[in-house]
C-alpha positions as CSV (number, residue, x, y, z in Angstrom):
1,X,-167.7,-124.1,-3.1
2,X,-165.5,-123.8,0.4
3,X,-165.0,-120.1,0.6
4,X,-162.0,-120.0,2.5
5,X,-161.7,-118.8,6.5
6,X,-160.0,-115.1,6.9
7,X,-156.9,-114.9,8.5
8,X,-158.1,-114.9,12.7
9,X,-157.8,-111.0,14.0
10,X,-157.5,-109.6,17.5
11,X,-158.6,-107.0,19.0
12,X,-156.1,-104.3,19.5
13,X,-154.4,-103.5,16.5
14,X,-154.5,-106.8,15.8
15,X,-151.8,-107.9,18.1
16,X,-152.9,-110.7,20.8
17,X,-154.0,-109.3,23.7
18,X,-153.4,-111.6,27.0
19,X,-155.9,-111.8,30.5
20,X,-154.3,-109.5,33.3
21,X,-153.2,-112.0,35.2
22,X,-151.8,-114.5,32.2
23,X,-149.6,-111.3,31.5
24,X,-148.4,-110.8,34.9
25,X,-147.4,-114.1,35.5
26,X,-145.5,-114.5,32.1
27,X,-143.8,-111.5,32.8
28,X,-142.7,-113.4,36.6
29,X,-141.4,-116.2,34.7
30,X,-139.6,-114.3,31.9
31,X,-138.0,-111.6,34.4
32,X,-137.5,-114.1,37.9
33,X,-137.0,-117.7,36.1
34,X,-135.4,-117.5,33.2
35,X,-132.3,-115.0,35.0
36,X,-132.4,-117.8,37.4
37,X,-132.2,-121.0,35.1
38,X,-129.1,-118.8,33.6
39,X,-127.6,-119.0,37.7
40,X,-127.2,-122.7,37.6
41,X,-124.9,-125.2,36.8
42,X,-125.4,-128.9,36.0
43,X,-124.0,-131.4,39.3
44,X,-122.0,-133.7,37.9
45,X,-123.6,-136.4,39.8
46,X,-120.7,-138.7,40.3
47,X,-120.1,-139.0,36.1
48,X,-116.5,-138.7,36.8
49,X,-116.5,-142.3,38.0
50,X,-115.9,-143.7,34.5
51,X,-113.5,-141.9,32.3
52,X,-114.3,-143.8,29.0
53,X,-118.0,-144.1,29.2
54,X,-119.0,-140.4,30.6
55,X,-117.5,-137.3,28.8
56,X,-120.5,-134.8,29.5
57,X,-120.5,-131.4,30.2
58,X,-121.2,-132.0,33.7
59,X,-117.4,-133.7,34.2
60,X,-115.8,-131.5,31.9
61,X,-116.6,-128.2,34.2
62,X,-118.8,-125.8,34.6
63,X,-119.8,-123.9,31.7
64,X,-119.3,-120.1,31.2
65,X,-120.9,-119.1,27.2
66,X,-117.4,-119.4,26.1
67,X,-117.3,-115.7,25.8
68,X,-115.2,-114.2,28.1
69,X,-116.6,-110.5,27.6
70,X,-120.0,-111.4,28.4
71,X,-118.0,-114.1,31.3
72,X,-115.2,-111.9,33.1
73,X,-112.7,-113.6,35.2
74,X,-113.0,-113.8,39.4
75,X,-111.5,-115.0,42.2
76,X,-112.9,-118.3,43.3
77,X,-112.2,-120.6,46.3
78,X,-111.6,-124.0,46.3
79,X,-111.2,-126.5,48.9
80,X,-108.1,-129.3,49.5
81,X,-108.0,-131.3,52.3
82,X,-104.5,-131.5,53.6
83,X,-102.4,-134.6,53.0
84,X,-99.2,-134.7,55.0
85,X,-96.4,-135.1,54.3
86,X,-96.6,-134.2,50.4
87,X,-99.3,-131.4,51.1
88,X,-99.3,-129.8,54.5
89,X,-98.4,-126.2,54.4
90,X,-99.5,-123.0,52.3
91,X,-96.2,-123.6,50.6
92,X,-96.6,-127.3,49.5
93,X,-100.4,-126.8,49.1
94,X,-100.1,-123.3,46.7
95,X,-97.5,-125.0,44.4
96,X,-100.2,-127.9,44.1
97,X,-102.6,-126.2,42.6
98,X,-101.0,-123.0,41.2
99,X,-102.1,-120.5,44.1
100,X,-100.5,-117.4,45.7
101,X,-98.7,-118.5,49.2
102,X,-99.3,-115.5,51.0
103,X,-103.1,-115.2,50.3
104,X,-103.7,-119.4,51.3
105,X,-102.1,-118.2,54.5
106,X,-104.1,-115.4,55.5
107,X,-107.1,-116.9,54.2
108,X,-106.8,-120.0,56.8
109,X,-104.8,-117.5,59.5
110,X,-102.1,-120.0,59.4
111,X,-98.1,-119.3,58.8
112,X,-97.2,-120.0,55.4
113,X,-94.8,-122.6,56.4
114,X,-97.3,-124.1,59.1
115,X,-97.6,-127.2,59.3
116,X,-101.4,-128.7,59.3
117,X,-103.0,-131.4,60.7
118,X,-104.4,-134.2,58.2
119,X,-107.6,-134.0,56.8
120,X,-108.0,-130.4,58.0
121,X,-110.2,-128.3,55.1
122,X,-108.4,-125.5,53.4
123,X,-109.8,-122.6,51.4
124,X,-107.3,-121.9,48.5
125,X,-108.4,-118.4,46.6
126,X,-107.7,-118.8,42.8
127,X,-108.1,-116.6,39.8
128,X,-110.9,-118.2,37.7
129,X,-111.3,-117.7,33.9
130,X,-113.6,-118.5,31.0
131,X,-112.0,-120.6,28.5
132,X,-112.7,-120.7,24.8
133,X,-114.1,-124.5,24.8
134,X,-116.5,-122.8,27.3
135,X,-116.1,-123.8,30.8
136,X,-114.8,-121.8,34.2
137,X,-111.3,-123.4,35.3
138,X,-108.1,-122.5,36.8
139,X,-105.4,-124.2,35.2
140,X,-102.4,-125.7,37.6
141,X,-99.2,-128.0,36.2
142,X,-98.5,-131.7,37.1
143,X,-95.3,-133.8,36.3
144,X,-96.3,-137.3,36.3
145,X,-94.1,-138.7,39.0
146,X,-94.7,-142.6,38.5
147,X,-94.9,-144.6,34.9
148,X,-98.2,-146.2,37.0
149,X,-99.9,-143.2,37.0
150,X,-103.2,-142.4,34.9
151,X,-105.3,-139.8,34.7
152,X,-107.6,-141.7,36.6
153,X,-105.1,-141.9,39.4
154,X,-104.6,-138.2,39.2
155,X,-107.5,-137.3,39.4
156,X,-108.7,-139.3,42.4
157,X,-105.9,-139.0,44.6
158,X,-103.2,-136.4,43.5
159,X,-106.0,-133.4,43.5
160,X,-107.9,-135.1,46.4
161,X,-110.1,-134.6,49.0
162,X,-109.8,-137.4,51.7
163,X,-107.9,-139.2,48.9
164,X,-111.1,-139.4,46.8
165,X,-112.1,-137.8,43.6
166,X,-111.7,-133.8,43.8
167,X,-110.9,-130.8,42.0
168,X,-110.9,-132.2,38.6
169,X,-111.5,-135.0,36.7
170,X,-110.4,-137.8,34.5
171,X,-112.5,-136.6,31.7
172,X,-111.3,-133.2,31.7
173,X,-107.2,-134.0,32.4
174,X,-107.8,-135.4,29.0
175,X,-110.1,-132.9,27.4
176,X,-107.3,-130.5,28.5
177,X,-104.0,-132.8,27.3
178,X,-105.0,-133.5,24.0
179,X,-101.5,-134.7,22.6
180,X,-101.1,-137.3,25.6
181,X,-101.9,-140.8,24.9
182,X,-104.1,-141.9,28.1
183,X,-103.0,-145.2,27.9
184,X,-99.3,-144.3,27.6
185,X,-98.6,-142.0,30.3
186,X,-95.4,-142.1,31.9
187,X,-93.0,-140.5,34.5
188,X,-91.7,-136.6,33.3
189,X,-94.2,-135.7,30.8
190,X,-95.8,-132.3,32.4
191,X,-99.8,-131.6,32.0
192,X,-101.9,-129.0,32.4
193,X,-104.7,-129.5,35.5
194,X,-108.3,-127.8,34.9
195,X,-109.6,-127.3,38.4
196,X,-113.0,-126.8,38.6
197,X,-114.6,-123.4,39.6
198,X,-116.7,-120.4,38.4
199,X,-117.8,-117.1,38.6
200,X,-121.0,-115.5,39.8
201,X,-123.5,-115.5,36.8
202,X,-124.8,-111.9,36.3
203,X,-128.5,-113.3,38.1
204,X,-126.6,-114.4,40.9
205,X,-124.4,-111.0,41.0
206,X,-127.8,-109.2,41.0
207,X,-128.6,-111.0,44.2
208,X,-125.6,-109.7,45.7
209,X,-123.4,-113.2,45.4
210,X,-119.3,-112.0,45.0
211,X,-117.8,-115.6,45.4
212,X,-118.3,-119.1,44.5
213,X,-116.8,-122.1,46.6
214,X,-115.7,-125.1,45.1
215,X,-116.7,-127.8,47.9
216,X,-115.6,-131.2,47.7
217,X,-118.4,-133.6,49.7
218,X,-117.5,-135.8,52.2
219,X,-119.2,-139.0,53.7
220,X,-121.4,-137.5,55.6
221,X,-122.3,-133.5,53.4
222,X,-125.4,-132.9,52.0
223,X,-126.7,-129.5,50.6
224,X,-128.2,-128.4,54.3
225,X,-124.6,-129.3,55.9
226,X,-122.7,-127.4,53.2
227,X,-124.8,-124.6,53.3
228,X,-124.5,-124.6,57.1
229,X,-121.2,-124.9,56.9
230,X,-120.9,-121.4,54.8
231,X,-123.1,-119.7,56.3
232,X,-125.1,-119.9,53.0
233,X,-128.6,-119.7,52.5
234,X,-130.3,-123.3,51.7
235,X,-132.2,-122.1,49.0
236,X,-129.5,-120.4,47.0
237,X,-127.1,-123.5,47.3
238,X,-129.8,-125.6,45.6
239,X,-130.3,-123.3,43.0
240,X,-126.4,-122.7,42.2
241,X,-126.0,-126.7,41.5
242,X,-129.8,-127.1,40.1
243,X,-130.6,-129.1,42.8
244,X,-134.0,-129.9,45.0
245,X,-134.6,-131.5,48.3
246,X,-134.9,-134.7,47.5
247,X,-131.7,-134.5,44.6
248,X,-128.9,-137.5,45.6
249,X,-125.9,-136.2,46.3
250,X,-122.6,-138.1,46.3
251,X,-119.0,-138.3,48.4
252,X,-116.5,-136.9,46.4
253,X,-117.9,-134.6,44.0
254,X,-118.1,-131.0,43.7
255,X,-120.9,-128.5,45.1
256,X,-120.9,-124.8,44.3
257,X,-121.3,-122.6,47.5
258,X,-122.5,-118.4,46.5
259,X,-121.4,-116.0,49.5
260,X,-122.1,-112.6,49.2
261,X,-118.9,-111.9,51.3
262,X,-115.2,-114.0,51.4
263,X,-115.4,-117.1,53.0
264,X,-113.2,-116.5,57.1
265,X,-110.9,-118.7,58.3
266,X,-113.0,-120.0,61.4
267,X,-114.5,-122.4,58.3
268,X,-111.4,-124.1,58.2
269,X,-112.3,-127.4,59.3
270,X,-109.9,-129.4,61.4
271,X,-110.1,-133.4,62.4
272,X,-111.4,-134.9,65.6
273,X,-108.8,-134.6,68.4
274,X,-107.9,-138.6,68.6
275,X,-109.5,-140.0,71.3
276,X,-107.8,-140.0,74.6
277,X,-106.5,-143.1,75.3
278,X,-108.1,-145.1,78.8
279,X,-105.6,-144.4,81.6
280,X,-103.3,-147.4,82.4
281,X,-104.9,-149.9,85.1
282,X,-103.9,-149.0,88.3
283,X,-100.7,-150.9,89.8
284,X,-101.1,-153.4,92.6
285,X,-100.7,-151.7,96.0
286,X,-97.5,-152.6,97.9
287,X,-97.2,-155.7,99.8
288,X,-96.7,-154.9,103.6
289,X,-94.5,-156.9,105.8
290,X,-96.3,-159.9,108.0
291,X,-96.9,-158.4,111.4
292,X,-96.9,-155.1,109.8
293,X,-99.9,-152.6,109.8
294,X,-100.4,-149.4,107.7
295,X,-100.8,-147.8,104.2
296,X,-97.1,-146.7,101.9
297,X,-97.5,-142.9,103.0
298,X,-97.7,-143.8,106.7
299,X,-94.3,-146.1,106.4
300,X,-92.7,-143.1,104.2
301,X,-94.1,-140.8,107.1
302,X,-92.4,-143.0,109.6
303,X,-89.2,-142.8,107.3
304,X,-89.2,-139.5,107.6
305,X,-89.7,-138.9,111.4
306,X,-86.8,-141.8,111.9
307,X,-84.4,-139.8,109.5
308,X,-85.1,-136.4,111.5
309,X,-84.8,-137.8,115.0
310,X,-81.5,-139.1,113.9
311,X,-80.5,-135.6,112.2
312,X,-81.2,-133.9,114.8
313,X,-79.3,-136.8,117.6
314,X,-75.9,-136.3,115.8
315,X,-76.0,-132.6,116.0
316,X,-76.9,-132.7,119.9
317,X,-73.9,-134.9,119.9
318,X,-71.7,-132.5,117.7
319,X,-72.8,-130.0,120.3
320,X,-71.9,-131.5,123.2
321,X,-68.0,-132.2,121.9
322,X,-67.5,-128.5,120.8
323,X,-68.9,-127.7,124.5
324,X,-66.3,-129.9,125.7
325,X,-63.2,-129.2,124.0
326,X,-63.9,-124.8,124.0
327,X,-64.2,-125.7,128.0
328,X,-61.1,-127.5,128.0
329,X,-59.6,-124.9,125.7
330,X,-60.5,-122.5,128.3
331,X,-58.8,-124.7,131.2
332,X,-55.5,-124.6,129.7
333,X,-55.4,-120.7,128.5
334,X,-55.9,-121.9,124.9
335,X,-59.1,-120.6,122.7
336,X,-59.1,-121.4,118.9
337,X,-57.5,-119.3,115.9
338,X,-61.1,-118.3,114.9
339,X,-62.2,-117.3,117.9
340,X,-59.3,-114.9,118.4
341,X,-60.5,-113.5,115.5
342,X,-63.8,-113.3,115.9
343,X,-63.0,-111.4,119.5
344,X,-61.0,-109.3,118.1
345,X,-63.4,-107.7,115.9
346,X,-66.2,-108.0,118.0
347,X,-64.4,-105.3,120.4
348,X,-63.6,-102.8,117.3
C-alpha cells in the first residue's frame, strides 16, 4: 500500500519563507518595474501605413485604462509643422486642430496673426482626455473639402508633418466616425479628428514628469535627437515609448517626449535659411579708346577735373564783365538800383 505524501510545510507558520536577497530583489522588481512597465506606451511602429490590414492599439492611440478617475485629464503638446498658405499662423494653425490662439502664440513667442516660415515646428498646447474606448486624445473637427478625399488622405497630409503621416491616423479617423462609410466619403460631411496625446502615468508623475510632447519624426530623428532636442533625458524617452537602443524608428510617426517643466519657445524649429545664391559673374571691364591709356576711375577722375576747370573759367569770365560794366557805371555817374540800396543801408 502507497501511503500517501503529507501536504509540503514551511517553516514559519507555514508560510514560504524566501533567501534575503531573493526577497530584496522581488521587492525591486515589484516596487521599480512593474510602476514602470505601467509608464509606457506601445510605438506604433509605422502600423498606420495600411488602414485595412492594421487596426491595433498602437494606431488607434495611446491607451489610458479607460477610466478617467483613475486617468485625469492634462494639458499636452503637440507638434505641426507649418504649411503655408492654408496653415501659417496661430490663427489658421489653432482652428486646425481645435487649440486656444492666444496660448499657440505665447507658447512659440510669435503674434497670433504672424506669419511663419514653412516647415518651421510649432508646439500647440491641448487639453488631453481619457475616453471611454480607452485611449488619450484631443478631439478637433474636419469638413471634407474634396469628394477625393479619404481618411487615408486626411490623415497623411491634412494633419501633417512635412506633409507625411501625423497627428492621427487612418485607423483611428474611422474608429472615431463610425456612421461614415470609408469608401464613400465626400465633400461637407464634418468628422471628428482624434489627435494623438497623453498624460503623465502616475510612475512617470512620481518621477516628477508634468507634460508629454507629441513629436512627429522627421527624416533624420531618432530617440537621442528627440531627446536632445527637449532637453529630455535619453533614458526616460525610451522608456515613455518602450523602446531600446537598438529599437527602429520610423519618419512620420509619433514619439512621446516627458518634461518635467513646459516645453520654451527657443525649441521652435525653423528651416534652413536658403542658400545664398553665387554672386553674378563679374561684367567685362570697359573697352578703352586705341591710343588711350588708364583704368574707368582715372577717365571719370579726368571728367571731373575738366568739368571744374571749366566751372570755375566761366565764373573768372562773369567776373571780369561785372568788373567792367560797375567801372563804366562809375565813369558816367551811374551805379545800379541794388547798389543804391545796399549803400544806403550800409551807412544807417
Amino acid at each position: 500500500m502507497i501511503t500517501p505524501m503529507p501536504p509540503p510545510r514551511f517553516r514559519g507558520g507555514g508560510r514560504l519563507k524566501l533567501p534575503g536577497v531573493l526577497s530584496v530583489d522581488l521587492l525591486f522588481f515589484l516596487v521599480v518595474l512593474t510602476p514602470l512597465a505601467a509608464a509606457q506606451q506601445q510605438y506604433e511602429a509605422n502600423a498606420q501605413t495600411d488602414c485595412y490590414a492594421d487596426n491595433g492599439s498602437t494606431v488607434l492611440g495611446y491607451t489610458c485604462g479607460n477610466n478617467p478617475v483613475t486617468s485625469p485629464p492634462c494639458t499636452a503638446y503637440l507638434t505641426f509643422c507649418s504649411a503655408p498658405p492654408s496653415y501659417a499662423s496661430p490663427i489658421t494653425v489653432s482652428y486646425l486642430l481645435n487649440a486656444s490662439v492666444p496660448a499657440v502664440a505665447a507658447t512659440n513667442a510669435v503674434p497670433v496673426a504672424s506669419p511663419i516660415p514653412r516647415d518651421s515646428l510649432l508646439l500647440v498646447p491641448v487639453p488631453c482626455a481619457c475616453t471611454a474606448a480607452g485611449y488619450y486624445q484631443h478631439n478637433a473637427g474636419y469638413v471634407i473639402q474634396f469628394d477625393d478625399e479619404t481618411y487615408f488622405i486626411m490623415a497623411n497630409d491634412t494633419y501633417q508633418h512635412y506633409n507625411k503621416t501625423g497627428l492621427t491616423t487612418c485607423q483611428a479617423l474611422m474608429a472615431q466616425n463610425p456612421t461614415h462609410d470609408s469608401y464613400n466619403l465626400y465633400r461637407g460631411i464634418s468628422l471628428t479628428v482624434p489627435l494623438r496625446c497623453a498624460c503623465p502615468s502616475p510612475a512617470q508623475a512620481a518621477t516628477g514628469v508634468k507634460y508629454l510632447v507629441t513629436y512627429i519624426l522627421g527624416w533624420d530623428d531618432d530617440s537621442s535627437t528627440v531627446a536632445d532636442l527637449f532637453r529630455a533625458d535619453y533614458q526616460t524617452v525610451l522608456d515613455a515609448n518602450n523602446l531600446t537602443d537598438d529599437s527602429t524608428v520610423y519618419p512620420f510617426t509619433t514619439m512621446l517626449v516627458p518634461l518635467k517643466h513646459r516645453p520654451k519657445a527657443d525649441i521652435m524649429v525653423l528651416p534652413e535659411p536658403p542658400a545664398q545664391a553665387p554672386a553674378p559673374a563679374g561684367s567685362a571691364p570697359p573697352v578703352v579708346p586705341s591710343g588711350g591709356s588708364g583704368t574707368g576711375n582715372g577717365r571719370w577722375v579726368g571728367v571731373g577735373v575738366g568739368v571744374g576747370c571749366a566751372v570755375l573759367a566761366s565764373v573768372a569770365v562773369l567776373a571780369l564783365l561785372l568788373l567792367w560794366r560797375r567801372r563804366r557805371w562809375q565813369r558816367n555817374g551811374e551805379l545800379p538800383r541794388t547798389a543804391i540800396i545796399d549803400v544806403s543801408a550800409g551807412g544807417g
